[in-house]
C-alpha positions in Angstrom: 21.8 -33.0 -64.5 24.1 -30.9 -67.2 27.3 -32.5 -67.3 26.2 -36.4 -66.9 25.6 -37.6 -70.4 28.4 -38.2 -72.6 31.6 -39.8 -71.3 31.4 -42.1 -68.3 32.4 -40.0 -65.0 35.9 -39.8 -63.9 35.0 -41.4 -60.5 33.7 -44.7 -62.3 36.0 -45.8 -64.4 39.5 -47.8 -64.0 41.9 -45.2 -63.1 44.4 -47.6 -64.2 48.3 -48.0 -63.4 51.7 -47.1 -64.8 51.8 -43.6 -65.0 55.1 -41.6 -66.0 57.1 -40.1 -63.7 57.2 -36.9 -64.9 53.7 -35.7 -63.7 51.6 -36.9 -60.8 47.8 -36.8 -60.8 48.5 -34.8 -57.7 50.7 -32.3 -59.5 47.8 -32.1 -62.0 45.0 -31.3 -59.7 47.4 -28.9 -58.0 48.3 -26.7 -61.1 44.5 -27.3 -62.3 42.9 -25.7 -58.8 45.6 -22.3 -59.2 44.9 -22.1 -63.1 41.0 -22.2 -61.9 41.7 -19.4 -59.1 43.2 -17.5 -61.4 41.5 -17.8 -64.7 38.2 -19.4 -63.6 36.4 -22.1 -65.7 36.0 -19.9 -68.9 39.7 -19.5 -69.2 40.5 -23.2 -68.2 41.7 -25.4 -70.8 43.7 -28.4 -71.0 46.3 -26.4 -73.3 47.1 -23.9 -70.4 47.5 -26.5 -67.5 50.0 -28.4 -69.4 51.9 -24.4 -70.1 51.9 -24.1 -66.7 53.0 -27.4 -65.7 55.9 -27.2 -68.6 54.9 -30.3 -70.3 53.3 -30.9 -73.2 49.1 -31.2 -73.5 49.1 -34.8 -74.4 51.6 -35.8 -71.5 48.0 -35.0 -69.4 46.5 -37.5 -70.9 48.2 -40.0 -69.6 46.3 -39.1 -65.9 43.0 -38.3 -67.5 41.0 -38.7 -70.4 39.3 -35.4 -70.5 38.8 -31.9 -69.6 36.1 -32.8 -67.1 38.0 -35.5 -65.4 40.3 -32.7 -64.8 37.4 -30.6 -63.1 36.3 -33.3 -61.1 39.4 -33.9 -59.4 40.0 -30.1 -58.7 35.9 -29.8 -57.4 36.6 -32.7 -55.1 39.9 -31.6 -54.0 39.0 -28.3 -52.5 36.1 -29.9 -50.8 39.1 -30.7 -48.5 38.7 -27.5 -47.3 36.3 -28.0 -45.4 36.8 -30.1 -42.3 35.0 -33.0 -41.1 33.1 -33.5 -38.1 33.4 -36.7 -36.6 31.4 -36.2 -33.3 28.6 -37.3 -33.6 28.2 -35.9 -29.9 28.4 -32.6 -31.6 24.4 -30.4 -31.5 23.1 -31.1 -35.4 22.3 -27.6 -35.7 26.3 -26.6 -35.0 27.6 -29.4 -37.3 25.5 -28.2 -40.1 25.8 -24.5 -39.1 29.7 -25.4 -39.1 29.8 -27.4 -42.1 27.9 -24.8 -43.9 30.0 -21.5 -43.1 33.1 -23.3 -44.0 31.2 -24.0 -47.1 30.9 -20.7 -47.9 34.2 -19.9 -47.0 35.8 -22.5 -49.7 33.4 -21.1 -52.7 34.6 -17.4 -51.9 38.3 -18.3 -52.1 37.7 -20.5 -55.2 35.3 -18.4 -57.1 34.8 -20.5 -59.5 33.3 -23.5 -57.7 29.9 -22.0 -58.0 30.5 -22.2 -61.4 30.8 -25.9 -61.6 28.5 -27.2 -59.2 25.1 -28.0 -60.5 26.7 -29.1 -64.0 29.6 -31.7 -62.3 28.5 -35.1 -60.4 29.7 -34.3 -56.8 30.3 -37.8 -56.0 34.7 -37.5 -55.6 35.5 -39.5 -52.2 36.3 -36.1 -50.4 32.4 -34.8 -51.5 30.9 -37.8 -50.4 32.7 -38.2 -47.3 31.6 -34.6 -46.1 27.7 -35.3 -47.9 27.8 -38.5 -45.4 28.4 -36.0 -42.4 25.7 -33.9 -43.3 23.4 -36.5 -44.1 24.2 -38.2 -40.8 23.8 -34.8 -38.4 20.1 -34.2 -40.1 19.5 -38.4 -39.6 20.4 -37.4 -36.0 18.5 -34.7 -35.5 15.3 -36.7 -36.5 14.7 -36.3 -39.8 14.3 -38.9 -42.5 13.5 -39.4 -46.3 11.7 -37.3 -48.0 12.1 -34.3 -45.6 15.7 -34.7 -45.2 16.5 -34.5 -48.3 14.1 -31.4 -49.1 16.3 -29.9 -45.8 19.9 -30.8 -47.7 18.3 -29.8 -51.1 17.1 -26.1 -49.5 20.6 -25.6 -47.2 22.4 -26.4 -50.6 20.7 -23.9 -52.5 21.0 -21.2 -50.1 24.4 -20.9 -49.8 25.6 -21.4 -53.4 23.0 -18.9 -54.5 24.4 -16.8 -51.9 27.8 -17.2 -52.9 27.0 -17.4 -56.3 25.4 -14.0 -56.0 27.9 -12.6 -53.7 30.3 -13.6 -55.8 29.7 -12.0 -58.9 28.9 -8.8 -56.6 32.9 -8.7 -55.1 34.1 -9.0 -58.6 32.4 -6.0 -59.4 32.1 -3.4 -56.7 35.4 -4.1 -55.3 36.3 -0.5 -53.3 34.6 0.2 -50.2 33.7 3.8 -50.5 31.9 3.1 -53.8 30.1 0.3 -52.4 28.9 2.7 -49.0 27.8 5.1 -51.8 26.0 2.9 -53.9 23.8 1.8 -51.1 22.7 5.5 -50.2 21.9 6.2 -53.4 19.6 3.0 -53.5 18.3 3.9 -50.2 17.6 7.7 -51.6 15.7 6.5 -54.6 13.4 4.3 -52.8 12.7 7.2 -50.0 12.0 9.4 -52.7 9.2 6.9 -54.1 8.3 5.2 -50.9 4.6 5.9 -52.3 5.5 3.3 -54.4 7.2 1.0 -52.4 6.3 1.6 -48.8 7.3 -2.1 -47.5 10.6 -1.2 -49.2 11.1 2.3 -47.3 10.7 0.9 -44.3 11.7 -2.5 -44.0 14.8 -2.9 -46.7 18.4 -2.3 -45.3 20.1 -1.6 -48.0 23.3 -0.1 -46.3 24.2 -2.6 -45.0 26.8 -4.5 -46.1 27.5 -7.3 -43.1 27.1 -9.8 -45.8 28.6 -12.3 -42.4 25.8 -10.9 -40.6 23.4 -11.5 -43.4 24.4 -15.1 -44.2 24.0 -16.4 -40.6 20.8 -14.7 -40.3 19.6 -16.5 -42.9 21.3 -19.3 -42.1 19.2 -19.2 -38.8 16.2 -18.9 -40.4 16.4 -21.9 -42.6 17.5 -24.2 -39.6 14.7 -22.7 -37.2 12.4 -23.6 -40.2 13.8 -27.4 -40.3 14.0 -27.7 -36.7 9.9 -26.9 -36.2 9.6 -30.0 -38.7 11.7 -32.7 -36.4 9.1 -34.6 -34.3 10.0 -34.3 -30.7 8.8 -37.6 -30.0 7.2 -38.7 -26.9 7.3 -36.2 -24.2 
């Protein structure tokens, strides 16, 4: 996986003691996760953090060693975002269904997460803790190794490509009206050539824009799929 090799990962080293006052690895993270938000990871750098926390670059570095122990911690911290089921009374379908909306939630107010997972270790306590609970609910509903982790692998993928995708969408088309008229003019063009693409004429809606609607759909779809695989058992 991009983003393993070189330097040993922030989460497996000493963190070590005797920090200065000044700064807080809290204060850090902080400033690091609104310098993401606004900037995303192309206009992150250790030079603008410290500008924005008022303190000179190299006082960072006496929290973290690098640029990617700084992305670690800000990747792990807004995984906090997203609360934690702890009922294990609760259907498996609603925890992951639960788990997963909020998921998508996080990555569309922090754009830039997309961007970083896939290439960063996702193994901060917060990740981990909220991997266990989706782990667990599949573990409950029946499934074991190797399907359940094809099941976390394909639920995974689906919703950070459709963030990802939707994403990069919302920073483009960003008014309404254009958006509405966009989609008729897609939906003209394939009329017009419906020779061509028949299956598209009369099957593809592309006006409309319930991309809620469209996720849980999907959503659905994926579960139903993983649900027909869990083996009743007797009776």
């Amino acid at each position: 996986m991009a983003g393993l090799r070189g330097p040993q990962s922030f989460w497996f080293r000493d963190q070590g003691k005797g920090r200065r006052p000044r700064l807080s690895r809290e204060r850090i993270v902080a400033g690091a996760v609104e310098l993401l938000d606004g900037e995303g990871v192309d206009g992150f750098s250790m030079r603008r953090l410290a500008a924005r926390l008022r303190v000179g670059t190299m006082s960072l570095y006496s929290y973290v060693e690098t640029r990617e122990d700084v992305l670690d911690l800000a990747l792990d911290a807004v995984m906090a975002e997203i609360a934690v089921d702890e009922d294990d009374s609760t259907p498996w379908r609603d925890a992951l269904t639960g788990h997963l909306v909020q998921s998508r939630r996080v990555m569309r107010r922090h754009v830039w997460i997309t961007a970083l997972i896939g290439t960063r270790p996702m193994i901060g306590p917060t990740s981990l803790a909220r991997s266990e609970r989706f782990y667990a609910a599949l573990a409950r509903a029946g499934l074991s190794r190797p399907e359940l982790n094809a099941a976390v692998s394909t639920l995974f993928a689906y919703v950070h490509g459709f963030v990802a995708a939707e994403n990069v969408w919302r920073s483009r088309v960003t008014d309404a009206d254009e958006e509405a008229e966009l989609r008729r003019e897609v939906k003209r063009h394939v009329a017009a050539h419906a020779d061509r693409y028949p299956a598209l004429a009369r099957q593809a809606e592309v006006e409309d824009a319930d991309s809620d609607g469209g996720f849980r759909r999907g959503l659905d779809i994926i579960l139903d799929g993983i649900e027909a695989r869990i083996d009743p058992g007797p009776g």
